[in-house]
C-alpha positions in Angstrom: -8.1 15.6 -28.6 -7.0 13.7 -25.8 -3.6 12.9 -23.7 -3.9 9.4 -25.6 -3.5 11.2 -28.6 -0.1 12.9 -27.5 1.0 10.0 -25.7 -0.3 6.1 -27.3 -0.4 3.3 -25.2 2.3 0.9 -26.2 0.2 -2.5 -28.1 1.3 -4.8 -25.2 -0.4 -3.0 -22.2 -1.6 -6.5 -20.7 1.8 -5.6 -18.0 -0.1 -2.7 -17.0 -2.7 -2.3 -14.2 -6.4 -1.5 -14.9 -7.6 1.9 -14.6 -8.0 2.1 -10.6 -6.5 -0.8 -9.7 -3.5 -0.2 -7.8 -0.2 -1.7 -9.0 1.1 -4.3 -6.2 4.5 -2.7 -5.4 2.7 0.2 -4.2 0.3 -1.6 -2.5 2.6 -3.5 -0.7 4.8 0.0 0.2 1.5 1.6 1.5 1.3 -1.3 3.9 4.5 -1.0 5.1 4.9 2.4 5.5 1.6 2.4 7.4 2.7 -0.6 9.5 6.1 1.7 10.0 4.3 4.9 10.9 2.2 2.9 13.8 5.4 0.7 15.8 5.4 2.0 19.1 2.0 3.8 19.6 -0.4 3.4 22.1 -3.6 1.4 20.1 -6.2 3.8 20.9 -4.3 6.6 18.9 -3.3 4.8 16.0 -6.9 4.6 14.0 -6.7 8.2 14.0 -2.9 8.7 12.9 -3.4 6.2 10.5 -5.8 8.5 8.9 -3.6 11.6 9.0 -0.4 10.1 7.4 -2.7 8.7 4.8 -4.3 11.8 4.0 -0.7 13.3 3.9 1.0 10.6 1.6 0.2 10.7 -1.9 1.1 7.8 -3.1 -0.7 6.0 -0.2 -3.9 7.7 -1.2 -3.9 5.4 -4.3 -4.5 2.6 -2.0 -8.1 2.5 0.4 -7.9 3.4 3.8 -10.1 0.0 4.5 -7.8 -1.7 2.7 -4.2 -0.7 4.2 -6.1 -0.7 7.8 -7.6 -4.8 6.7 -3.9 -5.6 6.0 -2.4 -4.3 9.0 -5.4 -6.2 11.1 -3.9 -9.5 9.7 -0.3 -8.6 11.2 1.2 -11.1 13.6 2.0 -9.3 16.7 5.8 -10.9 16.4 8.6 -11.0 14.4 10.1 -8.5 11.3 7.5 -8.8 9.0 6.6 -7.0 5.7 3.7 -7.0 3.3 4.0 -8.6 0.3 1.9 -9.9 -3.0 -0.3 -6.7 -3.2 -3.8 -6.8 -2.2 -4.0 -10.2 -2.2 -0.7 -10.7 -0.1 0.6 -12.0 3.1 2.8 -11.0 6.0 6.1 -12.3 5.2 9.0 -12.8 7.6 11.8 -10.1 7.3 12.3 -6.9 5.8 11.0 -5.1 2.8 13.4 -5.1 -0.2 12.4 -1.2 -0.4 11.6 0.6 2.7 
């Protein structure tokens, strides 16, 4: 037996993600969060610390390390900004709807 077994998938799953892929909201918080954990310190530390709060942060593990650090790459160096339409997203001016 497995978990399927105890617990169907519903007939519609086409609203849920793919096995592995990460669903967008939580892309977008990893972003954030990481881009939040960073403000304020020096550049040559932040490679490193990026690395510890993402090995820390469970849900954050979900997302690749490449991936959050290829997103905050693309950050302006201006403005409130957030990260927003997943892994295919964009800098976006203002704050995140959920911190």
């Amino acid at each position: 037996m497995t978990l399927s077994d105890f617990f169907p998938l519903p007939a519609d799953t086409a609203h849920l993600p793919e096995q592995g892929q990460v669903p967008p909201a939580v892309f977008d918080l990893a972003v954030n969060r990481a881009a939040n954990t960073l403000r304020g310190l020096p550049h040559a530390g932040q490679q490193a610390e990026l690395a510890r709060w993402h090995a820390r942060t469970r849900f954050a593990r979900r997302v690749p390390l490449s991936e959050v650090w290829r997103c905050l790459a693309l950050r302006p160096s201006t403005g409130v900004l957030h990260w927003e339409g997943g892994p295919q997203g964009q800098w976006v001016a203002g704050k995140a709807a959920f911190p």
